[in-house]
C-alpha distance (Angstrom), angle and dihedral (degrees) to the residues before:
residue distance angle dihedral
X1 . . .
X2 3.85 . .
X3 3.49 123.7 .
X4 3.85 114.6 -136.8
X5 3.86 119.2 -141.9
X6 3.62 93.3 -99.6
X7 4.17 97.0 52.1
X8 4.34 86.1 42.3
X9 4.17 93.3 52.9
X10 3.80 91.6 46.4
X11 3.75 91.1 49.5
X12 3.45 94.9 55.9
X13 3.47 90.3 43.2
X14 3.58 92.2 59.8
X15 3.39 97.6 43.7
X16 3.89 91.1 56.1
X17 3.72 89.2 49.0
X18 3.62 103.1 51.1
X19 3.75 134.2 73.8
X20 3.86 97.4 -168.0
X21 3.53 144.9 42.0
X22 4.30 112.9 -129.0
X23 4.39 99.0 -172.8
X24 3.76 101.5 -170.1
X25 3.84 112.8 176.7
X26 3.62 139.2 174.0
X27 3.93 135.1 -175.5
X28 3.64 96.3 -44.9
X29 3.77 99.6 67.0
X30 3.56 93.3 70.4
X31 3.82 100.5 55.5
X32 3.77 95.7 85.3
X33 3.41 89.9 59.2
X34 4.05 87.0 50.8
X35 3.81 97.1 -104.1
X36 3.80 108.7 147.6
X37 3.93 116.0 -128.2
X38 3.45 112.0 -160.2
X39 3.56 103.6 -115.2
X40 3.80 103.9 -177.5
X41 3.43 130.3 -28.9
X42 3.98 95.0 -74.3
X43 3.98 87.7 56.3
X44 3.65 94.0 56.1
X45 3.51 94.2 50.9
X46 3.70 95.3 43.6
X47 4.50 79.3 61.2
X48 4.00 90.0 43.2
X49 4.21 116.3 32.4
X50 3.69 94.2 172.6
X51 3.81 91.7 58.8
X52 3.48 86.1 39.8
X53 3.74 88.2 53.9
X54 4.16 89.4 43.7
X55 3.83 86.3 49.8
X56 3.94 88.5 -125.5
X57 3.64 107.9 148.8
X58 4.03 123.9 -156.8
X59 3.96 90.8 -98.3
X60 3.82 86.8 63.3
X61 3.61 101.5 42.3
X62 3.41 101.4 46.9
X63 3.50 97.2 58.0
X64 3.99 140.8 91.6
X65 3.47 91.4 -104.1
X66 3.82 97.3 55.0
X67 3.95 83.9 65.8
X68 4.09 98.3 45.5
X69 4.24 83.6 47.3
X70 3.72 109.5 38.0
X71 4.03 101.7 3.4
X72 3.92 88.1 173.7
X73 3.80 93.3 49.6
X74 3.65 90.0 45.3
X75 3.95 97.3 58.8
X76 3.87 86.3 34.1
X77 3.45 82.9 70.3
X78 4.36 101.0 37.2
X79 3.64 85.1 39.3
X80 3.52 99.0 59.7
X81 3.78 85.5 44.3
X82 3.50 94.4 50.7
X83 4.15 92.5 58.2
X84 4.24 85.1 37.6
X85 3.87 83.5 65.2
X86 3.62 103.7 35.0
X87 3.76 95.1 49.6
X88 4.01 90.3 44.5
X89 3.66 123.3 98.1
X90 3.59 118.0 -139.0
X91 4.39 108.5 -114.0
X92 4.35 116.8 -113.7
X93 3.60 87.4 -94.9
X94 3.97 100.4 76.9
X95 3.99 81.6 50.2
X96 4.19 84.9 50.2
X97 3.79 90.5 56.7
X98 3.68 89.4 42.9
X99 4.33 82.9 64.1
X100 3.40 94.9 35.0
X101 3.87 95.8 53.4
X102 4.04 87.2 53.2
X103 4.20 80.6 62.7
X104 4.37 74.9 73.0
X105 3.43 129.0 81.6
X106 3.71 98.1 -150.5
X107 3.93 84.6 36.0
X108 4.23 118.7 -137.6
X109 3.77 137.2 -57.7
X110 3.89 123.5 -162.4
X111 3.63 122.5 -132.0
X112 4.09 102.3 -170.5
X113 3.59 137.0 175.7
X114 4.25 92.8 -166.0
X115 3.65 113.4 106.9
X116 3.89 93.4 -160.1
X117 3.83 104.2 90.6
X118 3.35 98.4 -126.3
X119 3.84 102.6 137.3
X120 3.85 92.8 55.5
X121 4.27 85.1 49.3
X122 3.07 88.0 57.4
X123 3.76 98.2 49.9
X124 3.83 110.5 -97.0
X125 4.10 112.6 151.3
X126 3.92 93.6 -97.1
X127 3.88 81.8 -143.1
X128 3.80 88.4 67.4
X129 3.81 104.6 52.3
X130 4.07 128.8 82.8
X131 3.73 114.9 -152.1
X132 3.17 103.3 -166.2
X133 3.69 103.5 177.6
X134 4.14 83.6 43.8
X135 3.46 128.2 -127.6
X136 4.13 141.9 -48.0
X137 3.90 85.7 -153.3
X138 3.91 96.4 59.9
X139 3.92 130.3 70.7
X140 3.82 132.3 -152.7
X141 4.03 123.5 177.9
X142 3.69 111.3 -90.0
X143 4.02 87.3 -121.4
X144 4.16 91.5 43.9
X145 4.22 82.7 -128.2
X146 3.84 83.9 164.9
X147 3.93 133.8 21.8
X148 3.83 87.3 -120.0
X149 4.07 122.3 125.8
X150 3.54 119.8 174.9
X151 3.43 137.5 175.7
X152 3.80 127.8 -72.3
X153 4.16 93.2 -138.1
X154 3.59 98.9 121.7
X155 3.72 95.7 39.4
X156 3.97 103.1 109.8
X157 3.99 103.8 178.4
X158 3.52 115.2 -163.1
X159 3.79 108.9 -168.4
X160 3.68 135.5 -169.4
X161 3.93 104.1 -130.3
X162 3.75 91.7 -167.1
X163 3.97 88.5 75.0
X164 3.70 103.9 4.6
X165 3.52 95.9 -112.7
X166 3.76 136.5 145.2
X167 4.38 110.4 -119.9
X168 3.63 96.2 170.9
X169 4.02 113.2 75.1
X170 3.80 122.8 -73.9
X171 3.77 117.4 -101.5
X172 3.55 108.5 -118.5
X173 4.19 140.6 -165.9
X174 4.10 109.2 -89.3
X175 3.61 88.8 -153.9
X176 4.25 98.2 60.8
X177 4.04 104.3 -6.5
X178 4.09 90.7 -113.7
X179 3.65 114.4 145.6
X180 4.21 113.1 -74.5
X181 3.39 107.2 -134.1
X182 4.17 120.9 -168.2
X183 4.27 110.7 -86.6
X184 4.14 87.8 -119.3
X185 4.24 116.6 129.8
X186 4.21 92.2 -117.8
X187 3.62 123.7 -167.6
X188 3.82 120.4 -76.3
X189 4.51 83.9 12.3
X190 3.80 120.3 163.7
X191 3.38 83.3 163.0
X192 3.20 114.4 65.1
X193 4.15 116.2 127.5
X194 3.84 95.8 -138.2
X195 3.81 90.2 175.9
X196 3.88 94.8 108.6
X197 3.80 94.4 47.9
X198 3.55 96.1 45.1
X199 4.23 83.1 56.8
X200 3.87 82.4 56.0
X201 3.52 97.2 40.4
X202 4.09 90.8 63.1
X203 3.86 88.4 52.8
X204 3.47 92.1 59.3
X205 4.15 88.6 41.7
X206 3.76 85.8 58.6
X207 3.59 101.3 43.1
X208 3.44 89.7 46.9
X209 3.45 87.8 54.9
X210 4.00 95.8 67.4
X211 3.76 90.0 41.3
X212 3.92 114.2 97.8
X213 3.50 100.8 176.6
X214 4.26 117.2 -0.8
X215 3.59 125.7 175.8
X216 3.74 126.2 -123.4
X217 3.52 121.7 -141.4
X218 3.78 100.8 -168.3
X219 4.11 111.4 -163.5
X220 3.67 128.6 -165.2
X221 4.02 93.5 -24.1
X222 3.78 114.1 172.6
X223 3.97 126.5 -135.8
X224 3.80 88.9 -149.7
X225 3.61 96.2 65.4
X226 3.87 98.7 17.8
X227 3.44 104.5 179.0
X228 3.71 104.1 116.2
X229 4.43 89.5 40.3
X230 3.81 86.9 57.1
X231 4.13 101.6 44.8
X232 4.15 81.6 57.1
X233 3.68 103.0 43.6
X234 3.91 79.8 48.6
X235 4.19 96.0 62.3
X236 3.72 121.0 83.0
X237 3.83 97.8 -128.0
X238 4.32 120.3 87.2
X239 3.39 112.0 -76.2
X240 3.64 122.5 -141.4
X241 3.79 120.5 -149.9
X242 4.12 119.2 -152.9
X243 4.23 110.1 173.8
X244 3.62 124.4 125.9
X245 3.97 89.1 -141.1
X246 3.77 118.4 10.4
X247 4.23 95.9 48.7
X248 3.92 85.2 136.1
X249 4.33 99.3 133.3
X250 3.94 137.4 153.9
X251 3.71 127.6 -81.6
X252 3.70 114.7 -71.3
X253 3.75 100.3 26.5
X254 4.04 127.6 94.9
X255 3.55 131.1 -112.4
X256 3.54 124.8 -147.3
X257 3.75 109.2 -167.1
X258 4.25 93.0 -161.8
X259 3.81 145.3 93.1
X260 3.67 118.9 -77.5
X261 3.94 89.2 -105.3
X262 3.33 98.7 43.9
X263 3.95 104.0 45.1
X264 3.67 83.9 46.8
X265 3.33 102.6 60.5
X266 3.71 87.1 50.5
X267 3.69 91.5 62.5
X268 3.81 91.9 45.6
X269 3.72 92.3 48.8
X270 4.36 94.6 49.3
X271 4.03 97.0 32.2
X272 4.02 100.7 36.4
X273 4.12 103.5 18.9
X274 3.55 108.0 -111.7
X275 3.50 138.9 114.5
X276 3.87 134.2 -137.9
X277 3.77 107.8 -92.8
């Protein structure tokens, strides 16, 4: 994308103003890397025929209740996300915020609503990013018996995409054999073992702490589930808005109406001098 000659003095504005980096991302910043983002109910079913076919929709699926119902079908469906992820290869633009966030004297911190691991793949300080959703790659017990979470390593999930179930075995809690169930806030979840993002959620309390004036480079953020577009419009530094659709923001702050990739690039190219290859 170009920037115009309003867009470029505000972004150098901000960057002279600001003394650390706030990356808050939704959905959209995985697409470049080909992540699918659920956009509707048609787009989800477009990544999953057989729930398509089942008319099961994402809300139902990725919920508790999913795993008490069809446990199979449920980690069909979190198992093939779990490879998805794993075998995905973050985009150049996590590595452009990566440079940009040097630009920063107290350097970045990621505030992200994506479950799929992606920013610490691609090299992020796992000490400086908030999942707030949690985590594809961590387990809890389906009835949270225990505060434990561990990882999901040794979890191999082999998964039949012709129904979207699970055929190898069911993970399951090592403390009382229930079902394990992926450590991600679901819809209609009581529960949810916070415990691990509450640990993150301190680091970014701290480092927020030192941080007069940050800026937030919001990415692919969603009105439909607008948690991550209200935690930046709720900071006191300049908030920068990259979405291809929903680029709607408050007075003073700049919208980028573009792919993750794409407005990225643009900011590397105008802030650090170097153009997309």
């Amino acid at each position: 994308m170009e920037l115009d000659d309003r867009q470029k003095a505000a972004l150098h504005q901000a960057f002279t103003a600001c003394d650390g980096l706030l990356i808050t991302a939704g959905a959209g910043m995985g697409v470049d890397s080909g992540l699918p983002d659920f956009r509707g109910r048609e787009g989800f079913w477009r990544a999953y025929p057989a729930l398509a076919q089942a008319g099961i929709d994402f809300y139902e699926i990725a919920s508790p209740q999913a795993f008490a119902d069809h446990p199979r079908r449920a980690w069909g469906f979190y198992g093939h996300r779990l490879k998805l992820y794993r075998d995905t290869m973050p985009h150049p633009g996590f590595a452009i915020l990566q440079n940009l966030a040097k630009h920063f004297s107290l350097g970045s911190f990621v505030f992200t609503s994506n479950v799929d691991g992606q920013f610490q793949k691609a090299g992020f300080d796992p000490s400086r990013i908030l999942e707030v959703h949690g985590s594809i790659h961590h387990l809890q017990c389906s009835r949270n018996c225990h505060s434990t979470i561990w990882p999901a390593e040794t979890l191999q999930p082999e998964v039949d995409s012709s129904c979207c179930e699970l055929r190898s075995e069911l993970p399951l809690c090592p403390k009382c054999g229930a079902l394990a169930r992926p450590n991600i806030l679901m819809f209609s979840d009581w529960g949810w073992n916070d415990r691990r993002t509450e640990l993150q959620e301190h680091g970014l309390e701290a480092w927020l702490k030192d941080v007069r004036h940050p800026l937030v480079v919001e990415i692919g953020a969603g009105e439909a589930i607008p948690t991550v577009r209200r935690f930046g419009e709720s900071q006191k530094g300049c908030l920068i808005r990259i979405n291809p659709r929903d680029d709607a923001l408050p007075t003073g702050g700049i919208a980028l109406r573009a792919g993750a990739l794409e407005a990225l690039q643009a900011i590397e190219a105008e802030m650090l001098g170097k153009s997309a290859q």
